[in-house]
C-alpha angles and dihedrals in degrees: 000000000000085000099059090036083066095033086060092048097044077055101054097039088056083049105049089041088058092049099048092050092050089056096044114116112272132193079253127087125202111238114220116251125266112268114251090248102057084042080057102056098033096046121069143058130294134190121230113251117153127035108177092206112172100331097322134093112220127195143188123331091032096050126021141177156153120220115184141173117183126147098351093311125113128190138186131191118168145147141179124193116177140120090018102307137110127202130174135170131186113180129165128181154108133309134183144182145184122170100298108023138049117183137169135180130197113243080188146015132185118189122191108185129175153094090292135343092273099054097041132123110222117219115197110187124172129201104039121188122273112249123200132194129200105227118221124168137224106190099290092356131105119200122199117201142181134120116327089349133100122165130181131189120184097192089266098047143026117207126204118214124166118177083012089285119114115249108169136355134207135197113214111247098169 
């Protein structure tokens, strides 16, 4: 009995030193959790509807795509083939966000380029660098900014928009 008595407490004071440790303050901060709101309008999937490409809007069927953030995962599928040129991207990786930030970072990336799908030259590339976002809202509106790179999603389209000009649009399908 004595034995598993200290064994018990050998048990617990391991425990309660690992926990006090644990909770004991850090250099990092915690940063508080996105709002659901903000979750709501930045999670979800999008077709693609819109692709601004040298002065002219196209639209299905000559571009397509599928953009999507569930669970921490992001994917993007998406192709234009017009005026003699083919384009095709496939991407998969990770995204995250608290309050202020979103990020995301491709784990993959297939390009196909070209003057049509037959004649392109695919690219895979791995490791892609992490891109993050600061996150400001306009009524229901979110806003994602870094760099040379403004995005806006009003809870039915995401606009893409680098160098402030609009690249590409989706419409929210979920």
């Amino acid at each position: 009995m004595k034995r598993q008595r200290r064994t018990h407490r050998w048990v617990w004071t391991v425990g309660a030193a690992a926990l006090l440790s644990s909770a004991a303050p850090s250099h990092v901060v915690a940063q508080a959790p996105a709002s659901p709101e903000v979750r709501a309008t930045l999670e979800g999937t999008w077709e693609l509807v819109e692709w601004h490409h040298e002065g002219e809007v196209l639209r299905p069927p000559e571009i397509g795509g599928i953009w999507s953030n569930h669970d921490g995962v992001v994917l993007v599928n998406l192709h234009r083939f017009a005026d003699g040129s083919f384009q095709q991207t496939a991407s998969y990786g990770t995204y995250q966000m608290d309050a202020t930030t979103w990020s995301y970072r491709y784990d993959r990336r297939l390009s196909a380029t070209g003057i049509s799908p037959e004649d392109a030259t695919v690219t895979v590339t791995t490791g892609l660098e992490e891109r993050s976002f600061t996150i400001t809202r306009d009524g229901d509106t979110v806003f994602l900014d870094r760099p040379h790179d403004h995005r806006e999603y009003d809870g039915r389209y995401f606009r893409f928009m680098p160098e402030g000009q609009i690249l590409r649009v989706w419409r929210k399908v979920e």
